[in-house]
Chimera marker file (.cmm) of the C-alpha trace (Angstrom):
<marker_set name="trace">
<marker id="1" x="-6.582" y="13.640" z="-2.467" r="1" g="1" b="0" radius="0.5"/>
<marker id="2" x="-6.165" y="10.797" z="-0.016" r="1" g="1" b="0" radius="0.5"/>
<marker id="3" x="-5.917" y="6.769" z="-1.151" r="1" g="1" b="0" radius="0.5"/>
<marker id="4" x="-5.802" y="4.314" z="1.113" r="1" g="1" b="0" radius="0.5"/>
<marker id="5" x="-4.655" y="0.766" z="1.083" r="1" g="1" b="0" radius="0.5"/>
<marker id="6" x="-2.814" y="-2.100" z="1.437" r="1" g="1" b="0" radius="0.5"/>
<marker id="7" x="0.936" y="-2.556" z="0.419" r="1" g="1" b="0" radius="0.5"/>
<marker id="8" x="3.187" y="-5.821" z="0.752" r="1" g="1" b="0" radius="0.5"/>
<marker id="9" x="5.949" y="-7.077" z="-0.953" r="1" g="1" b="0" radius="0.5"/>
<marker id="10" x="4.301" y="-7.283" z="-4.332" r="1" g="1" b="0" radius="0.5"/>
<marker id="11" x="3.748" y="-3.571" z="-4.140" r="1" g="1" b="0" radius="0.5"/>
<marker id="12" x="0.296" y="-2.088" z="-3.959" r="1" g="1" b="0" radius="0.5"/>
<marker id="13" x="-2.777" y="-4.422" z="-3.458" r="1" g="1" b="0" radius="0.5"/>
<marker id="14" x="-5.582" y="-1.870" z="-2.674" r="1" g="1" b="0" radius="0.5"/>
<marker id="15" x="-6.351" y="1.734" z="-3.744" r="1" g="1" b="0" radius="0.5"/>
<marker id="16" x="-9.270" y="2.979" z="-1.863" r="1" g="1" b="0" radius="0.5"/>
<marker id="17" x="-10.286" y="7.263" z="-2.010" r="1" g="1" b="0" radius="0.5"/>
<marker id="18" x="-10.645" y="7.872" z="1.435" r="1" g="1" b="0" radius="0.5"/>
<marker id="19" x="-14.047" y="9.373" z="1.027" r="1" g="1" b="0" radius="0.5"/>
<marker id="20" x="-15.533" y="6.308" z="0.191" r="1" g="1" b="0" radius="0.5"/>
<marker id="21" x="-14.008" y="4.380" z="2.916" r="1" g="1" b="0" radius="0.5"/>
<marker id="22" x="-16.165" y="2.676" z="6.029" r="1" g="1" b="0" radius="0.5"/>
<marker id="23" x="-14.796" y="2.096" z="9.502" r="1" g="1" b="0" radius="0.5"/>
<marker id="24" x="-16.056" y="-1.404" z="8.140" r="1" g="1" b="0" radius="0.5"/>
<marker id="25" x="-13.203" y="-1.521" z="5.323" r="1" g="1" b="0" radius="0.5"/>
<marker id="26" x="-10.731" y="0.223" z="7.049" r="1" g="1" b="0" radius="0.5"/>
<marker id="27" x="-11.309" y="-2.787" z="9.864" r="1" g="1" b="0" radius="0.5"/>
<marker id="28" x="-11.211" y="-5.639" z="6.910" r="1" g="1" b="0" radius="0.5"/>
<marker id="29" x="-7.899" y="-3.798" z="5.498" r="1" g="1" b="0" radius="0.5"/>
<marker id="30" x="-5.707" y="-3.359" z="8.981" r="1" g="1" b="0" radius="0.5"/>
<marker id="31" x="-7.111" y="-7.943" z="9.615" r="1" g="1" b="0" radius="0.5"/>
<marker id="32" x="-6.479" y="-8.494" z="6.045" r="1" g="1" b="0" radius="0.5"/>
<marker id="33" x="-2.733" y="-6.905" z="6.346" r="1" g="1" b="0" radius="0.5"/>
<marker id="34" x="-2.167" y="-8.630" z="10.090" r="1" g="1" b="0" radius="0.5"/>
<marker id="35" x="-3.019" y="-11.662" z="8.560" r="1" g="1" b="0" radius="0.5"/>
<marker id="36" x="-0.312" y="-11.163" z="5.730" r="1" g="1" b="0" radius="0.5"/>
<marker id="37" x="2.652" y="-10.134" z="7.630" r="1" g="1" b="0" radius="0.5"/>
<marker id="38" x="4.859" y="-12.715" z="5.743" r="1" g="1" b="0" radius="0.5"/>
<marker id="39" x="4.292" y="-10.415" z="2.696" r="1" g="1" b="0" radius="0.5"/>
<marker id="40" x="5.488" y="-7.554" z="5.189" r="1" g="1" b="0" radius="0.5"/>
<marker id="41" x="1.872" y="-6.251" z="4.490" r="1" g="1" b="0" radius="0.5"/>
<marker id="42" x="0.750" y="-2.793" z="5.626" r="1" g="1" b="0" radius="0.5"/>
<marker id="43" x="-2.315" y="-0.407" z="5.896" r="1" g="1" b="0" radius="0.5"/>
<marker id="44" x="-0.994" y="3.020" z="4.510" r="1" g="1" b="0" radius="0.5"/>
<marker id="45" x="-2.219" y="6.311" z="4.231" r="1" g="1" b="0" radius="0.5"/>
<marker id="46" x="-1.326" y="8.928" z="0.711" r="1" g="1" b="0" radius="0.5"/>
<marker id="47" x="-1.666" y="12.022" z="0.033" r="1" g="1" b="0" radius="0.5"/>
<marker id="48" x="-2.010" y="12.535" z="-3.722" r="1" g="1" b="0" radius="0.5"/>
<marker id="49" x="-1.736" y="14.522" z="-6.746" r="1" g="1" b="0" radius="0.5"/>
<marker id="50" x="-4.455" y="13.646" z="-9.315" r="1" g="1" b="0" radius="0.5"/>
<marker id="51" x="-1.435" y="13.512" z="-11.501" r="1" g="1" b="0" radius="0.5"/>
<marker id="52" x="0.117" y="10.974" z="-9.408" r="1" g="1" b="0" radius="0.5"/>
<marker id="53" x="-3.397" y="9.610" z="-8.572" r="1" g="1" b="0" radius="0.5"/>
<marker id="54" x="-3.756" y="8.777" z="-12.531" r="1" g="1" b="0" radius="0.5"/>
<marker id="55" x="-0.224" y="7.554" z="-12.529" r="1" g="1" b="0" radius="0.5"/>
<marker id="56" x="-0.603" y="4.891" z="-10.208" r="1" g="1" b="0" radius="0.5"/>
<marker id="57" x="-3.832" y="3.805" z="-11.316" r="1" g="1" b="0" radius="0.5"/>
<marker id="58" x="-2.447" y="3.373" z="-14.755" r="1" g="1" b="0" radius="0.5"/>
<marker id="59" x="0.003" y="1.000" z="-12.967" r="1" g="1" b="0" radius="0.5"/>
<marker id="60" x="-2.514" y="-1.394" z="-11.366" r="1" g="1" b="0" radius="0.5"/>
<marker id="61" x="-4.961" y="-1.854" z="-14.177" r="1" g="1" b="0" radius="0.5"/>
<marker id="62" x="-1.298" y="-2.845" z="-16.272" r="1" g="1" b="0" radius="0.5"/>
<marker id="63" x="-0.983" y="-5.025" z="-13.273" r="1" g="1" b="0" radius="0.5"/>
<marker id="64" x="2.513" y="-3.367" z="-12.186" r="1" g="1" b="0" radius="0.5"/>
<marker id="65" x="1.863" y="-2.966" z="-8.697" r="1" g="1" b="0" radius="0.5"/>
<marker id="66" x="5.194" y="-2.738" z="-7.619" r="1" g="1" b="0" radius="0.5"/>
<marker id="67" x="5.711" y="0.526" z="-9.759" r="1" g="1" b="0" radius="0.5"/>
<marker id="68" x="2.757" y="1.582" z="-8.038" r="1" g="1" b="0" radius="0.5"/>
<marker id="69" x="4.138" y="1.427" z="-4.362" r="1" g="1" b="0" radius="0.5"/>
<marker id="70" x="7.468" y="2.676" z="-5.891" r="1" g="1" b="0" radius="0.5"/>
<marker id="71" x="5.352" y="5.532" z="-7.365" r="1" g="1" b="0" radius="0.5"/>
<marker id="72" x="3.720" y="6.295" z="-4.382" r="1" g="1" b="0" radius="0.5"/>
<marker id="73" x="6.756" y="5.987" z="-2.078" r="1" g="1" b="0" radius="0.5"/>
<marker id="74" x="8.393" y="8.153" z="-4.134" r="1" g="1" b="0" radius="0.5"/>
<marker id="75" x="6.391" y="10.984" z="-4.629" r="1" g="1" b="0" radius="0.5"/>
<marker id="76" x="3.230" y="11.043" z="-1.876" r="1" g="1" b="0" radius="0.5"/>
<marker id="77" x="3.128" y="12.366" z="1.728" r="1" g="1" b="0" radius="0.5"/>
<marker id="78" x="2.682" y="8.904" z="3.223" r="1" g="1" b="0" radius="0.5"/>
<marker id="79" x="1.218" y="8.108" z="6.408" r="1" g="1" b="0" radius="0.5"/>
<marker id="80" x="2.111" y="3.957" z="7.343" r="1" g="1" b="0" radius="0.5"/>
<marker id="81" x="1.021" y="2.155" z="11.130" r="1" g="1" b="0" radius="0.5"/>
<marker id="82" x="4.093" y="3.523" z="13.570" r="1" g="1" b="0" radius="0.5"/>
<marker id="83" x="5.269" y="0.171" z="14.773" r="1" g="1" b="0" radius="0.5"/>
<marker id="84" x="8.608" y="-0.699" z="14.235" r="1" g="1" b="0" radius="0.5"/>
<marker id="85" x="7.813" y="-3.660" z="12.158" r="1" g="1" b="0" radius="0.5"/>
<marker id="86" x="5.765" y="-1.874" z="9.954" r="1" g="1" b="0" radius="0.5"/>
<marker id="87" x="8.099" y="0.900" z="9.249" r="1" g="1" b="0" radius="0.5"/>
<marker id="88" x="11.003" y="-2.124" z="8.760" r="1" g="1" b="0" radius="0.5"/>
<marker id="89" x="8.458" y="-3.551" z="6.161" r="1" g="1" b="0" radius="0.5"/>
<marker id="90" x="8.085" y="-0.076" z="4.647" r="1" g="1" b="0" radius="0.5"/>
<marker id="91" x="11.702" y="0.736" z="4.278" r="1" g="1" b="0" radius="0.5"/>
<marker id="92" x="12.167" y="-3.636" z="2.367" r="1" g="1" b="0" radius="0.5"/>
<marker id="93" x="8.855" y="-3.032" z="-0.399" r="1" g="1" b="0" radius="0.5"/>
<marker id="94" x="8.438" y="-3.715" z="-2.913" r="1" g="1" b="0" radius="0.5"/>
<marker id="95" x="10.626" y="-7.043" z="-3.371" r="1" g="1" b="0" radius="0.5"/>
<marker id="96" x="9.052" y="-10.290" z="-4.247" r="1" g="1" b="0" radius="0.5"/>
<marker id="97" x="12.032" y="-12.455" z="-2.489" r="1" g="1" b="0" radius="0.5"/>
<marker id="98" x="10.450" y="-11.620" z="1.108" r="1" g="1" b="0" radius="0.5"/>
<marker id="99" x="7.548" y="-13.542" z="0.320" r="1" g="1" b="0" radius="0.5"/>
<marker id="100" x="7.711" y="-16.312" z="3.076" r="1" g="1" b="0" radius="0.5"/>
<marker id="101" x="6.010" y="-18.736" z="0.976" r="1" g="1" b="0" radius="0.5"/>
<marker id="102" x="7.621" y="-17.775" z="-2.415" r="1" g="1" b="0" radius="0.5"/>
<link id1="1" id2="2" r="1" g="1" b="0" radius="0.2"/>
<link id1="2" id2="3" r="1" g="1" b="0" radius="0.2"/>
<link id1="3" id2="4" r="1" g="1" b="0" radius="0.2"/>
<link id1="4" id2="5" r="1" g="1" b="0" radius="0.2"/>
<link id1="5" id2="6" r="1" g="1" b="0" radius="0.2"/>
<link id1="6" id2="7" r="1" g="1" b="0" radius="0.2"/>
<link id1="7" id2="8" r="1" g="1" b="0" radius="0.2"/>
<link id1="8" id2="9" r="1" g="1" b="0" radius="0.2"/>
<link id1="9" id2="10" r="1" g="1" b="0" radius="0.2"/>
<link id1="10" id2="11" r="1" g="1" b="0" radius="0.2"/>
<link id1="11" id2="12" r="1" g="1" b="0" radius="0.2"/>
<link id1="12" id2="13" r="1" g="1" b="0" radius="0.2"/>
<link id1="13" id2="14" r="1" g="1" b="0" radius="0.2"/>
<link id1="14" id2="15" r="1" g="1" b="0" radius="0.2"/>
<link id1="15" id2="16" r="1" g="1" b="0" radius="0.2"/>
<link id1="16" id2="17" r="1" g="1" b="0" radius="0.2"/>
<link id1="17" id2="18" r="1" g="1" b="0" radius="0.2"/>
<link id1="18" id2="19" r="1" g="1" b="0" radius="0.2"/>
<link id1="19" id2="20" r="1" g="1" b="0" radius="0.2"/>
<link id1="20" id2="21" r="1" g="1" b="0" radius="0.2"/>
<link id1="21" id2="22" r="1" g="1" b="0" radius="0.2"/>
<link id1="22" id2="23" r="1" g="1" b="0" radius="0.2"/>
<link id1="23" id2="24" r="1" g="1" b="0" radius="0.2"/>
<link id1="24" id2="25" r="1" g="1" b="0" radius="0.2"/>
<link id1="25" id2="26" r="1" g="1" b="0" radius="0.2"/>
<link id1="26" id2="27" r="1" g="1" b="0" radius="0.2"/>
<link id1="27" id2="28" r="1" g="1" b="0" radius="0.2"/>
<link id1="28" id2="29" r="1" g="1" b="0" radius="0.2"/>
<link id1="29" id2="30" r="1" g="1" b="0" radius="0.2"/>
<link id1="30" id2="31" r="1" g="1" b="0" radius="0.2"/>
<link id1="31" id2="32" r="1" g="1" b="0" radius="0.2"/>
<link id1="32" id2="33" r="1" g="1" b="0" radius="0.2"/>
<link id1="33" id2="34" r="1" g="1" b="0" radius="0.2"/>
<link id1="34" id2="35" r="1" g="1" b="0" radius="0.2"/>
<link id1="35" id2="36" r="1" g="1" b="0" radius="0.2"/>
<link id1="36" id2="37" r="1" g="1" b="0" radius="0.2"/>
<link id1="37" id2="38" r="1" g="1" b="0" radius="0.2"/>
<link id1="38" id2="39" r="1" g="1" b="0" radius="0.2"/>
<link id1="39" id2="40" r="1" g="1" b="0" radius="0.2"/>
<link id1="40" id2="41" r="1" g="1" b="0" radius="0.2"/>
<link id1="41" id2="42" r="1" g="1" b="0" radius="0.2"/>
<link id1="42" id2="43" r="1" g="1" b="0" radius="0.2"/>
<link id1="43" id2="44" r="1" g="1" b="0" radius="0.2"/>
<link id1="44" id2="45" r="1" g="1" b="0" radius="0.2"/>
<link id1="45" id2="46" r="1" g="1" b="0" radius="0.2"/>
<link id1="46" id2="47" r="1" g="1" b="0" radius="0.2"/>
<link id1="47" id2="48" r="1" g="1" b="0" radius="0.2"/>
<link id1="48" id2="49" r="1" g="1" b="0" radius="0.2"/>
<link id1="49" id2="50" r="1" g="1" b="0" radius="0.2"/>
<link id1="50" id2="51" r="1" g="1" b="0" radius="0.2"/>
<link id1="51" id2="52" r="1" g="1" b="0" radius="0.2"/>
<link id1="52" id2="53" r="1" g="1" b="0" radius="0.2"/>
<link id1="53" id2="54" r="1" g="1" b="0" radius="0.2"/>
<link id1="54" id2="55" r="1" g="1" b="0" radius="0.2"/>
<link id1="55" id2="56" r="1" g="1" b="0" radius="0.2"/>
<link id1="56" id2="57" r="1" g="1" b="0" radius="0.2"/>
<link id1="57" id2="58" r="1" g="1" b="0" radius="0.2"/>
<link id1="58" id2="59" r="1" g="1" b="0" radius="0.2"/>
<link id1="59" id2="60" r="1" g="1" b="0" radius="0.2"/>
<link id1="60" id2="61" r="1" g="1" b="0" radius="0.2"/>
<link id1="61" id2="62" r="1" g="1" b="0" radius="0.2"/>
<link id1="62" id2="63" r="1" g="1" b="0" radius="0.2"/>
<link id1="63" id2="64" r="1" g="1" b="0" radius="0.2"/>
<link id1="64" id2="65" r="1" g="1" b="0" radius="0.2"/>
<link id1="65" id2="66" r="1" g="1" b="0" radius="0.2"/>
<link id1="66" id2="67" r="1" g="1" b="0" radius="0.2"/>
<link id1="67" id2="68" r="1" g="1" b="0" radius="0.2"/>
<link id1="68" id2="69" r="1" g="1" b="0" radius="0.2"/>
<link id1="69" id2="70" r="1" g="1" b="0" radius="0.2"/>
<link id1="70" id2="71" r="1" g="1" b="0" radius="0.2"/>
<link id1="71" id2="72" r="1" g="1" b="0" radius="0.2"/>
<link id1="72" id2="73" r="1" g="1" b="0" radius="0.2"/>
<link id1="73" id2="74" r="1" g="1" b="0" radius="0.2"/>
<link id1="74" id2="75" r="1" g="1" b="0" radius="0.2"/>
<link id1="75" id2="76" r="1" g="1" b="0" radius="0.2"/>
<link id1="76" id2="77" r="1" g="1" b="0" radius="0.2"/>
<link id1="77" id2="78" r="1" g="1" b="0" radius="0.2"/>
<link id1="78" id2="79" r="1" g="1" b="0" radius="0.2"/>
<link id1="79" id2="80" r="1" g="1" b="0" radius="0.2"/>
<link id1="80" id2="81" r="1" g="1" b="0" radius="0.2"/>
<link id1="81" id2="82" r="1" g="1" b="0" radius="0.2"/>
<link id1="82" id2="83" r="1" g="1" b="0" radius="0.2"/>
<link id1="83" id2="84" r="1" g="1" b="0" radius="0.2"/>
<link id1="84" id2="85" r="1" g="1" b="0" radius="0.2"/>
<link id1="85" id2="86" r="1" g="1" b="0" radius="0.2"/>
<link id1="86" id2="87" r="1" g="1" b="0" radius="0.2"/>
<link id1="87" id2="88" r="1" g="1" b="0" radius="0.2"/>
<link id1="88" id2="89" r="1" g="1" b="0" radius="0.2"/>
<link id1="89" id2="90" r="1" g="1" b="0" radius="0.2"/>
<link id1="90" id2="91" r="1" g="1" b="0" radius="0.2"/>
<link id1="91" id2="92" r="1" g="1" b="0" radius="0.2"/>
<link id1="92" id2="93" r="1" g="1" b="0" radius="0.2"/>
<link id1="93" id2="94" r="1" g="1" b="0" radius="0.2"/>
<link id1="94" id2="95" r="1" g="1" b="0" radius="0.2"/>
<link id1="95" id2="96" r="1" g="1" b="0" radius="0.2"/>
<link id1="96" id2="97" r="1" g="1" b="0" radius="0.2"/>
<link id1="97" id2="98" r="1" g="1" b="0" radius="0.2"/>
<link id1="98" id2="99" r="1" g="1" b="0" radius="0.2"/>
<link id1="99" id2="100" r="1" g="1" b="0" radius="0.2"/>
<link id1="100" id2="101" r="1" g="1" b="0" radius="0.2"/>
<link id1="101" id2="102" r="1" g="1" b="0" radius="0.2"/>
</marker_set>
């Protein structure tokens, strides 16, 4: 299965199944994560296994969103934007301290 979302320095902020998706959201996500490069935000792409899938979930509704990107990181085919800031920002997440306005 596919998620996609936005990550940042926190860890993961959105977890959206790509089939339910809109060219609409996927617009809102890539402005909302522009808008939020101090948090070294980032759209990414995962491929999932609903074991993982339930794994990570379990780790945002307990509000651990950082063990969610670390989760996902770890053990997901990701696909992130292929700029070289955005693949910086990928290799420095999760970490709270690169929060511009921490």
């Amino acid at each position: 299965m596919i998620r996609v979302g936005i990550a940042d320095c926190y860890g993961i902020e959105s977890y959206i199944d790509e089939k339910k998706l809109t060219k609409s959201t996927l617009g809102a996500l890539k402005m909302r994560a522009q808008a939020n490069r101090q948090r070294y935000a980032l759209v990414y792409k995962a491929e999932v296994s609903e074991e993982l899938d339930a794994r990570v979930k379990k780790a945002m509704k307990n509000k651990k969103c950082a063990t969610a990107l670390r989760l996902i990181k770890k053990e997901a085919q990701v696909k992130i934007e292929s700029s070289p800031a955005s693949i910086e920002h990928w290799k420095r997440i999760p970490n709270e301290k690169l929060d511009a306005f921490f």
